[in-house]
VOZA-669582 format. One line per 4 residues: number of its first residue (from 1); their letters; for each residue x, y, z of N, C-alpha, C, O, CB. Coordinates in steps of 0.1 Angstrom, whole numbers, plus 5000, padded with zeros to 4 digits. Glycine has a CB too. Layout:
<pts>
NUM = a = X:Y:Z:X:Y:Z:X:Y:Z:X:Y:Z:X:Y:Z | ...
</pts>
This chain:
<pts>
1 = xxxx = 5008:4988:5000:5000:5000:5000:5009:5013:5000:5008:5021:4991:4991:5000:5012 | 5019:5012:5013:5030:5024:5007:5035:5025:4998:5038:5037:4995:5040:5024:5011 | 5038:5013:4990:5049:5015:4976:5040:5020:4966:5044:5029:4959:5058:5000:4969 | 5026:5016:4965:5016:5028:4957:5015:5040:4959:5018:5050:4953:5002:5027:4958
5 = xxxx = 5012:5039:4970:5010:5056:4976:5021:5067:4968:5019:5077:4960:5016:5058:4996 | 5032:5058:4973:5046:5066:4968:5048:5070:4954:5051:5082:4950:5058:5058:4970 | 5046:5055:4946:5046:5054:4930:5036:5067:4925:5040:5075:4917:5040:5037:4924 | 5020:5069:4933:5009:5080:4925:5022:5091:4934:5029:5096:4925:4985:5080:4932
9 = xxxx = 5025:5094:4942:5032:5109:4948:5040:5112:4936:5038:5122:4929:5044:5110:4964 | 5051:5099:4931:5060:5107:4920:5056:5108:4909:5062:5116:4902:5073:5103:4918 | 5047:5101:4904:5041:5101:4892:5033:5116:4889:5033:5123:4879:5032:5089:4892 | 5027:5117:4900:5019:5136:4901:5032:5146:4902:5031:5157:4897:5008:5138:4920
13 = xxxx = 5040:5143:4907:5051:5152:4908:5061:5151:4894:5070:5159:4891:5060:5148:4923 | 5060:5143:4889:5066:5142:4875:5057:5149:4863:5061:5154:4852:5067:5127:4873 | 5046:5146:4868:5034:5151:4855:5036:5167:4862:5041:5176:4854:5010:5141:4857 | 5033:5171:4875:5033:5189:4875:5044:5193:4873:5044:5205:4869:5030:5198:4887
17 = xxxx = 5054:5190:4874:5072:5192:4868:5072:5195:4853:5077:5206:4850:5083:5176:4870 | 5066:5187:4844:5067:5185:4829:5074:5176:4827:5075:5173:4815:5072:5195:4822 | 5082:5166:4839:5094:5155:4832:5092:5143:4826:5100:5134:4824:5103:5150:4842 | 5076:5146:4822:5072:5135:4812:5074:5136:4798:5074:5127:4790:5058:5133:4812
21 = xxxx = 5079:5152:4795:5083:5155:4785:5097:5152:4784:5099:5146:4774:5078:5167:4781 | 5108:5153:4789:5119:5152:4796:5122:5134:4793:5132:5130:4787:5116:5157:4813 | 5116:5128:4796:5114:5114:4800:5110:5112:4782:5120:5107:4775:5098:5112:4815 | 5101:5114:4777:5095:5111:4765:5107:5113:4758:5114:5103:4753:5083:5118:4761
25 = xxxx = 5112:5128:4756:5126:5133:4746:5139:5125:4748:5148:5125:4740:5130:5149:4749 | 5140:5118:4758:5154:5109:4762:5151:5096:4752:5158:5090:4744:5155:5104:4783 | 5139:5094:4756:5136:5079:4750:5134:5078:4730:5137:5070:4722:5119:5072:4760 | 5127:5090:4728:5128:5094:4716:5146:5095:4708:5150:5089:4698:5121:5108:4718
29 = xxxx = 5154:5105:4716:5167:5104:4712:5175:5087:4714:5183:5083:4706:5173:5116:4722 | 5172:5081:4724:5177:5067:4724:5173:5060:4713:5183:5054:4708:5172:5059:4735 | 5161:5059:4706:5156:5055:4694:5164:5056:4684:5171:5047:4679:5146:5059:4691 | 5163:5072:4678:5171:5075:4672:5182:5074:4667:5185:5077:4656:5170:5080:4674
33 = xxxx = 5190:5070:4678:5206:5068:4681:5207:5057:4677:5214:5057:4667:5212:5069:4695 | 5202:5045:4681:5198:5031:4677:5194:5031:4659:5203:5027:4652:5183:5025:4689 | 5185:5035:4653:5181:5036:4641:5193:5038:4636:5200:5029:4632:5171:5044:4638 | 5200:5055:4637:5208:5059:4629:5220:5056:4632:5228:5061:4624:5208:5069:4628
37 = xxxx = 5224:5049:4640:5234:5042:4641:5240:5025:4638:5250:5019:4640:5234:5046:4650 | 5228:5022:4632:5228:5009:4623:5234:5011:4608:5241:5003:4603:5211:5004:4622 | 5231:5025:4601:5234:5023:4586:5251:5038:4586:5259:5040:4577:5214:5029:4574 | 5251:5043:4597:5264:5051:4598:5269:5049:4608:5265:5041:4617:5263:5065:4597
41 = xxxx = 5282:5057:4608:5287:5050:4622:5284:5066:4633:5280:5077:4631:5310:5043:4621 | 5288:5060:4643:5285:5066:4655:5283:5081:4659:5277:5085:4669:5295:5062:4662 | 5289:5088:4648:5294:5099:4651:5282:5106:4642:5273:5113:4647:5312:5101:4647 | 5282:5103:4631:5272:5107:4621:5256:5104:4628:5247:5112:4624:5275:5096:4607
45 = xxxx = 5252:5095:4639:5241:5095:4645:5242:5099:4654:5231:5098:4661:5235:5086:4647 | 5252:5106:4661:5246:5117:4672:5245:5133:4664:5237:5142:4668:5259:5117:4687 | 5253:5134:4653:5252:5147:4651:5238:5143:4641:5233:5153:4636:5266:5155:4644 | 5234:5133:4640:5218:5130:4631:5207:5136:4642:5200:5146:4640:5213:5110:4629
49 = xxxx = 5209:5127:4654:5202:5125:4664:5200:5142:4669:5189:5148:4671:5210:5113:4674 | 5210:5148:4670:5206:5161:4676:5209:5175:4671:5212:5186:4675:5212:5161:4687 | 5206:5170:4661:5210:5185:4650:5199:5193:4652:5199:5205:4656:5210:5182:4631 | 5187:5184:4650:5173:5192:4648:5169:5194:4628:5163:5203:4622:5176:5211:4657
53 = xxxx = 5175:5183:4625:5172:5187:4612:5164:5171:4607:5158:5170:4596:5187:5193:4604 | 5165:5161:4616:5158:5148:4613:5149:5146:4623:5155:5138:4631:5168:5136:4612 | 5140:5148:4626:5132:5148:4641:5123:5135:4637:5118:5133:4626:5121:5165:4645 | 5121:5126:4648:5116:5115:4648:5100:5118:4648:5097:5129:4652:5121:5107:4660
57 = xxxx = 5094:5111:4644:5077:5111:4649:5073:5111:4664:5062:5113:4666:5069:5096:4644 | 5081:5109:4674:5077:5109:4692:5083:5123:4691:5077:5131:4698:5086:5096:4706 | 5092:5128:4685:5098:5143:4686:5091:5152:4686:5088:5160:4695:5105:5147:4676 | 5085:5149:4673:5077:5160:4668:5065:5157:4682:5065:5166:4690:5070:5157:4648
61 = xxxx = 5059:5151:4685:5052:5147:4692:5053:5154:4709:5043:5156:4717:5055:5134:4689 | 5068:5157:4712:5072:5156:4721:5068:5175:4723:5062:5181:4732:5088:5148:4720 | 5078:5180:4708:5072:5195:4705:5060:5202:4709:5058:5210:4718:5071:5196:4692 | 5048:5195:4697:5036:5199:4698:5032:5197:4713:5024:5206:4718:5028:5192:4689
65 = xxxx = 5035:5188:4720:5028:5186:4730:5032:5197:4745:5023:5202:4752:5030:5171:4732 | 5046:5197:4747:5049:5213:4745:5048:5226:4747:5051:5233:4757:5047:5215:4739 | 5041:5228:4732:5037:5238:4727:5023:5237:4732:5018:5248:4730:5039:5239:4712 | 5017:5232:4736:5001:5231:4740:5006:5234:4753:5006:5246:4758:4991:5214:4738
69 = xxxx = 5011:5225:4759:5014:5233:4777:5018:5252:4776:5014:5262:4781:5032:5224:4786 | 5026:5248:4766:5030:5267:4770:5021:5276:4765:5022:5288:4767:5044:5273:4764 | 5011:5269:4758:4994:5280:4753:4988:5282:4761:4983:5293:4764:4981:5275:4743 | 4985:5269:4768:4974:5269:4779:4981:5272:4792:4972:5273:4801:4968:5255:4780
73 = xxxx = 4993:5275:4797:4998:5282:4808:4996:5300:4804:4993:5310:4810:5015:5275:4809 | 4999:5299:4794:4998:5318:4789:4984:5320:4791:4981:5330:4797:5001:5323:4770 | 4975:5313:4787:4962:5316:4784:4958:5316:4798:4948:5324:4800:4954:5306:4773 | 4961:5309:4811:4958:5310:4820:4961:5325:4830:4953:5332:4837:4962:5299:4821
77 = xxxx = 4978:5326:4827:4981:5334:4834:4976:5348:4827:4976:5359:4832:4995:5331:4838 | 4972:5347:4814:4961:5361:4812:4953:5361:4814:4949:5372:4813:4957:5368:4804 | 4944:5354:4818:4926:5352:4824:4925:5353:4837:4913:5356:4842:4918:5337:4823 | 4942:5351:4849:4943:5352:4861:4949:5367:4859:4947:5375:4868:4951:5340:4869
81 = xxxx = 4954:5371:4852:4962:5386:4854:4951:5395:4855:4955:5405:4860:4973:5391:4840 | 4938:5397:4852:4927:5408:4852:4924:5411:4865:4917:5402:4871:4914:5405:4845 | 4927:5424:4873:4926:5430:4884:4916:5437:4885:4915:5446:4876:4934:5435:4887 | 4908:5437:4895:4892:5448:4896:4895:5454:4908:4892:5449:4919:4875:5441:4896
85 = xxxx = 4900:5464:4906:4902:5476:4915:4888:5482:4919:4887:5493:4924:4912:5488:4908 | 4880:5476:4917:4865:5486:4924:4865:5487:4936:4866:5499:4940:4850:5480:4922 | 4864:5476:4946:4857:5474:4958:4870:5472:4962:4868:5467:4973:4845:5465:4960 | 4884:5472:4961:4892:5463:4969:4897:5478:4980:4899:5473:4991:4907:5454:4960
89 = xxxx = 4898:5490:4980:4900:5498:4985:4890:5504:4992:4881:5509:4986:4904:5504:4978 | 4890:5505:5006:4881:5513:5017:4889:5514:5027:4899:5508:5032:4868:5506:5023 | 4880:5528:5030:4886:5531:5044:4880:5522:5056:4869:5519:5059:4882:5546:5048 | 4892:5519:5063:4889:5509:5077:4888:5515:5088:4892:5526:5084:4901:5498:5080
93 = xxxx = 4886:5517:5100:4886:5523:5110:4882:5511:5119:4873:5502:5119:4878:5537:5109 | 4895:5516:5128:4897:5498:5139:4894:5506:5153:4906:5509:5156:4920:5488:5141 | 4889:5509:5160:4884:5514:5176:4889:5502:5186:4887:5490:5184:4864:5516:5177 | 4894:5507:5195:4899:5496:5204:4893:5498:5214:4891:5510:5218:4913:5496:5206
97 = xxxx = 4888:5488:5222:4882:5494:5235:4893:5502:5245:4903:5506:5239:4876:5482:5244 | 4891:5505:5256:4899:5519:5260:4898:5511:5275:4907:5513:5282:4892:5538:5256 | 4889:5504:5278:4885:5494:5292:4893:5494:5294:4900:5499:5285:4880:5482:5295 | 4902:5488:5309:4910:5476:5313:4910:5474:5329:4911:5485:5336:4925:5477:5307
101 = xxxx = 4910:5466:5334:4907:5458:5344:4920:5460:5352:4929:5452:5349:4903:5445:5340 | 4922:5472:5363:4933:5475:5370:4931:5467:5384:4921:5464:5391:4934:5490:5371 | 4946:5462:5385:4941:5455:5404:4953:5463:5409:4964:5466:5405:4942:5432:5409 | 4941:5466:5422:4949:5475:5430:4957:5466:5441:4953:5455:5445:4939:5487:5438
105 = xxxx = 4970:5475:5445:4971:5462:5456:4976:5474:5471:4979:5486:5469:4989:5445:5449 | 4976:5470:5477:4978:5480:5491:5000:5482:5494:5006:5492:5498:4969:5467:5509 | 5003:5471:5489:5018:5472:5490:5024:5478:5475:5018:5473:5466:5025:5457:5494 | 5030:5485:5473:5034:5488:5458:5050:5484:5457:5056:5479:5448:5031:5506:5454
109 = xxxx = 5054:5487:5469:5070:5480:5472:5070:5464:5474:5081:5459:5478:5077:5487:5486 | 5058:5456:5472:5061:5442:5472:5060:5440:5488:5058:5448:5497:5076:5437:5465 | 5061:5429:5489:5062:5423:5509:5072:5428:5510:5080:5431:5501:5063:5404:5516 | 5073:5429:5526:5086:5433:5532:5089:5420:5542:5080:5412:5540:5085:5448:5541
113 = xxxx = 5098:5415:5551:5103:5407:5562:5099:5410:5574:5102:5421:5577:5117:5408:5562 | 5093:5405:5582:5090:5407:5593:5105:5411:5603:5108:5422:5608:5082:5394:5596 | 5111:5397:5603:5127:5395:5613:5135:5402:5603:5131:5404:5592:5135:5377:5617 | 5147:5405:5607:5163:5409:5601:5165:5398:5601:5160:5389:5608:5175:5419:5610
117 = xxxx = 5178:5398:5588:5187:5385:5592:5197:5381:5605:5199:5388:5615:5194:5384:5583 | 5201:5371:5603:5204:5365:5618:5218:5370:5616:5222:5374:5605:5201:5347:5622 | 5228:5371:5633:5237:5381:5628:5244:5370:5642:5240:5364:5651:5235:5402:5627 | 5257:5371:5635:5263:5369:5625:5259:5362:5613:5253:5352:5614:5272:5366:5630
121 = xxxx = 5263:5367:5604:5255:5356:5591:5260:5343:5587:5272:5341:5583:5254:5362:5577 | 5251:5334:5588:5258:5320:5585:5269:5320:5575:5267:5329:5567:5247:5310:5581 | 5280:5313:5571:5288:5308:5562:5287:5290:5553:5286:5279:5558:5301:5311:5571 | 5287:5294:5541:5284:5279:5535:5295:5274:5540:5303:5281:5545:5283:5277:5519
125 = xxxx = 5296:5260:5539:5306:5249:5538:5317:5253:5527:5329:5251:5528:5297:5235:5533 | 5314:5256:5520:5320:5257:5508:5335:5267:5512:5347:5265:5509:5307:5264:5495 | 5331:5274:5517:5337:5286:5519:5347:5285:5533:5358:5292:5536:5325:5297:5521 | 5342:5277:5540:5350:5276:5554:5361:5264:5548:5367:5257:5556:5338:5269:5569
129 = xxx = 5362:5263:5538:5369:5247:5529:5382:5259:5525:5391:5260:5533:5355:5237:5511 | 5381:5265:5517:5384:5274:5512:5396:5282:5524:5408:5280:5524:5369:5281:5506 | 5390:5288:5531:5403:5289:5541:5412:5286:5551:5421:5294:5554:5402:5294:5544
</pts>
């Protein structure tokens, strides 16, 4: 059940990426390479393969398809670009209440000590070690 889960996460993350096109054009050029490199030698099918002047049927394919994403991304982001400035501007006015709930207390200097400290004043351990 995890290893699905996972497989639909990258599969959606591959399709909103575009790397299906990515993915498609690799395997298109592998073809290619393979074909044209059966009747010339090696060198002659990569500069076949990626000139842009022999484009396979998945190529062309790879293009148009594309070219449709980048219509329909434009076409979107101008149907989302139209701004209506009518109503988005008013005056706000925020009033805060002005209340608040004071506690009085009778000491303002905090408690005080009844006794003084004890005198002579004790010494830690620590300290009688020490000399």
């Amino acid at each position: 059940m995890r290893a699905r889960a996972k497989i639909v996460t990258v599969s959606v993350l591959v399709l909103s990426l575009g790397l299906h096109w990515a993915l498609l054009q690799t395997v298109a050029w592998t073809g290619m390479l393979v074909t044209y490199s059966r009747g010339t030698s090696l060198r002659e099918a990569v500069t076949k393969t990626f000139d842009g002047q022999h484009p396979c049927a998945l190529c062309k394919l790879v293009k148009q398809g594309r070219a449709q994403e980048e219509e329909q991304e434009q076409q979107q982001v101008k149907s989302d670009s139209k701004l209506d400035f009518g109503s988005v501007w008013q005056r706000t006015e925020f009033i805060f209440p002005r209340t608040r709930e004071e506690i009085c207390s009778l000491d303002t200097f905090g408690p005080s000590r009844q006794e003084s400290p004890p005198k002579p004043r004790p010494r830690g351990a620590f300290l009688d070690s020490l000399s």
